[in-house]
N, C-alpha and C positions, 0 to 999 in steps of 0.2 A: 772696330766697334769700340764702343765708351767703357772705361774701366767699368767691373763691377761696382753697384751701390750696396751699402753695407744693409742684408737685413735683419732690424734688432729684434729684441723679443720684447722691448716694450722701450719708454721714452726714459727711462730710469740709467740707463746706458748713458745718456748725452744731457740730462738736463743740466749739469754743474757747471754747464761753457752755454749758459741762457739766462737773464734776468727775467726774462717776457716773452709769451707765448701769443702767438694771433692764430686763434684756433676756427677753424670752418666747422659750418653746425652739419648739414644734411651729407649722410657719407661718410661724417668722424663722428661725431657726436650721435647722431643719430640716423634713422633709416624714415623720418618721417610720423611713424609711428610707435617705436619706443627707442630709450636711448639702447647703443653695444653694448655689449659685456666689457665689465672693465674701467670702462671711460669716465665715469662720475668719479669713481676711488681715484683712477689719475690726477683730473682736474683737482680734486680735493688737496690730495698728496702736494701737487705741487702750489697752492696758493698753501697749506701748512708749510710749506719749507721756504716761504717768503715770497716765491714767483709771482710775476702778473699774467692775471690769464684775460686777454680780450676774445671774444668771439667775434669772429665775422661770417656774415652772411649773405646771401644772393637773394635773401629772403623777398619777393616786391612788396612787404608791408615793411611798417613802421616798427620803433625797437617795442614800443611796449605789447606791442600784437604777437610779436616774436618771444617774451619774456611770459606773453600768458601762454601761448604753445608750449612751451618748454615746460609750464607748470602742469599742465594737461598731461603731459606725456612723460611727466617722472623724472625732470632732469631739475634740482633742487639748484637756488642762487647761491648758493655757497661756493659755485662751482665758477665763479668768474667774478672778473672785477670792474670790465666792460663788458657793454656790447654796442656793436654797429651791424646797421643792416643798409643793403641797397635803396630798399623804397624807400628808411630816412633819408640818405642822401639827395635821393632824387625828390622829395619833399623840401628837402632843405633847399634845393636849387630853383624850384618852381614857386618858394618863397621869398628869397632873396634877390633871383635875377644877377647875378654878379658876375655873369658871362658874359661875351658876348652869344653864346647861342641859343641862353636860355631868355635874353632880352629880347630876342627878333623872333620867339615862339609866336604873339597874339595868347588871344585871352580863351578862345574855344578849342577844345580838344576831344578828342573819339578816343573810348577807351577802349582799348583790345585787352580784355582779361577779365577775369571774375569778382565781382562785387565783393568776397570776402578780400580782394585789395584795394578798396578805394578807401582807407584813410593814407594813401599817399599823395593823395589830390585833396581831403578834407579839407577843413579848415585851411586854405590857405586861398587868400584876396584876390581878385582878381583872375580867376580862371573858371571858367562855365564849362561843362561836360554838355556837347550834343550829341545825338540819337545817330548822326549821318555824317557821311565822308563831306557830302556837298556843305555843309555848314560849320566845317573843320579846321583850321589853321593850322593843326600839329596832331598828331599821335601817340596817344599813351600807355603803351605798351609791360602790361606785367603779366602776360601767359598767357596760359591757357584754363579753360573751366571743366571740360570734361577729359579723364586721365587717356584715354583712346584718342583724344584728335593727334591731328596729325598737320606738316607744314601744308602739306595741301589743300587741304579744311580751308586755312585761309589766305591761298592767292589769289583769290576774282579782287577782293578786298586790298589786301596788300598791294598788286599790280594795279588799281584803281586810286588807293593812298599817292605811288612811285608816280604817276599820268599825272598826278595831282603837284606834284615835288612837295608833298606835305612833311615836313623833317618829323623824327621820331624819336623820343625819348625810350631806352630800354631801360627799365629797371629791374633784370634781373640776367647778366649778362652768359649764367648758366643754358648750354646746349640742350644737356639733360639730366634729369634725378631720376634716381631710384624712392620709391615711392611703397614701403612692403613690401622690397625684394621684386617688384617693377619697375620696369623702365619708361620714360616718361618725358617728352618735352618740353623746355623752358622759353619762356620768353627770349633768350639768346639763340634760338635757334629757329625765331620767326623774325627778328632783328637782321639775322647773318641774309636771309634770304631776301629780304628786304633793300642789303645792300647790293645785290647781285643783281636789284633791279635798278637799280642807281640813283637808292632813295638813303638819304641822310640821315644817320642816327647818332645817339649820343647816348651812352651806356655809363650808367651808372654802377658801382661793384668791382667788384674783382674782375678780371686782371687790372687794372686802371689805377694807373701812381693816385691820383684823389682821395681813394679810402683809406689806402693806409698809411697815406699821412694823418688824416683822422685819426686814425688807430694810435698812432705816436703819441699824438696831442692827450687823449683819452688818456693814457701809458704814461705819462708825464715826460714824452719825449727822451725815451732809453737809447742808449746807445746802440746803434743798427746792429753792430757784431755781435751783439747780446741777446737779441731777438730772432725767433725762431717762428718760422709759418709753418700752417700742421695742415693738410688737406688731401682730399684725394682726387683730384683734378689736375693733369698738365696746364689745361687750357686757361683754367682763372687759378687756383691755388698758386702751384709750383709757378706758370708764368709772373704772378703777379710777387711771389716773396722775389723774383730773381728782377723784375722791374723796379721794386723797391729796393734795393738791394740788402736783401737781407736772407739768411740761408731758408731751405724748405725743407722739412720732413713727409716723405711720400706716407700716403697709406694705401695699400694697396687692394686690401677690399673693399672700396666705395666704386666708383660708374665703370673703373679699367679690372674690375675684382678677376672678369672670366674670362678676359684676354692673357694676364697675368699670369695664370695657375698653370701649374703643370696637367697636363693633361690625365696623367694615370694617379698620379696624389692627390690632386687637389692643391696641395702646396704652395706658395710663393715662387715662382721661375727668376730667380735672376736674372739667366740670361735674356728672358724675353724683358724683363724689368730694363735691362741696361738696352734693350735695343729701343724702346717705347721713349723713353728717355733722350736717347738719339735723333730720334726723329723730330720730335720736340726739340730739339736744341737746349736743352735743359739739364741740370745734374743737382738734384737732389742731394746733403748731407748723407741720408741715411733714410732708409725706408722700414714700417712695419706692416704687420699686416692689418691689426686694428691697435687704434688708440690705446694704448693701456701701459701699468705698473712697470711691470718684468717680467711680463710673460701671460696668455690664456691659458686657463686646465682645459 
């Protein structure tokens, strides 16, 4: 089995071997509807002792939709010096065209997701939203709208899209969120099923080298070893700091919180930590349980 991962009582332990932080919002930062205990004073702490703090996010909207959330929900801008989200990306992509996959889209797309994400399609030339699969060229993929569906909800759809070989943009490359202490699934995990049907996607977000190279740029381009990923995800977090190559800090109660625990404390498991870890192919710096100083009361 994988050596133990160390875990701290907060990021105060390791931040003096980090210039830059790329912090994940849903799961560190927040649960969707308020931020953790702790995590504001962190963030604070460490942009007072000079750090940069970028946020990234799986969000499928744009940054400023994510910057008024944040405001709704108590987490004040003092507390970072970027932010980047998925749906800009995938915005920025279906603006520019500077792929080739996002040149051979067409101009009509069917949106799979909730109208509180379509400013990732707004304002941007040349691309028309229709009502039906048959009048569709491509698929635009940011969730789901009611917290209850489920992958099955929509395969008549999906395996209709796959019949079609309509390629699919994902703009939110998350499985699933906790959503108030619910569980809930992401547009990545109507993406993942999508491929199984052996239909074409292109994923915007985390795990995916693209963002955060973004993130560097934004960072004014820090030196990797200095840079520190914070998140609670194997799948896009931890995958995506060890594709950039840059260290990860686990948190371990965000979507793996109650895999994680001891069973009779409630506590942090190690050794399940170091086997979750394994499996993944993955090795984390150092793990907490929530975001924070030097410790929760």
């Amino acid at each position: 089995m994988t050596d133990s991962i160390p875990i701290l009582d907060g990021i105060a332990a390791i931040r003096d071997r980090y210039d830059a932080f790329i912090v994940d919002l849903w799961g560190v930062v927040h649960d969707g509807v308020t931020p953790y205990p702790g995590v504001i004073d962190c963030l604070q702490r460490l942009r007072a002792e000079g750090k940069q703090v970028c946020l990234l996010s799986n969000a499928p909207r744009r940054v400023g939709s994510v910057v008024q959330r944040l405001a709704q929900i108590g987490v004040p801008e003092d507390c970072w010096d970027a932010i980047l989200s998925s749906g800009e990306a995938a915005h920025l992509a279906l603006a520019t065209r500077d792929d080739d996959f996002h040149q051979a889209l067409g101009e009509r797309f069917l949106h799979l997701g909730p109208e509180r994400d379509a400013d990732v399609y707004e304002a941007v030339d040349d691309v028309v939203r229709v009502d039906g699969l048959d009048d569709a060229e491509f698929v635009l993929n940011t969730g789901i709208d009611d917290p209850d569906e489920r992958v099955e909800d929509h395969a008549p759809l999906l395996e209709a899209a796959a019949a079609r070989r309509l390629p699919m943009i994902c703009a939110n490359p998350d499985i699933v969120v906790i959503v108030g202490g619910k569980m809930q699934i992401c547009a990545g995990a109507l993406a993942q099923h999508y491929e199984t049907l052996g239909g074409e996607v292109f994923y915007h977000g985390k795990p995916h080298p693209p963002v955060y190279r973004r993130c560097f740029e934004l960072l004014g381009r820090p030196d990797p070893a200095r840079v520190l990923a914070i998140g609670d995800s194997f799948h896009t977090d931890m995958a995506g700091a060890a594709a950039a190559g840059i260290d990860g800090l686990f948190v371990i109660g965000g979507i793996h919180g109650a895999e994680l625990r001891d069973a009779a404390s409630g506590r942090p498991d190690a050794h399940k930590l170091a086997a979750a870890a394994e499996r993944h192919g993955l090795r984390p710096v150092a793990a907490v349980e929530r975001l924070n100083w030097d410790g929760l009361a």
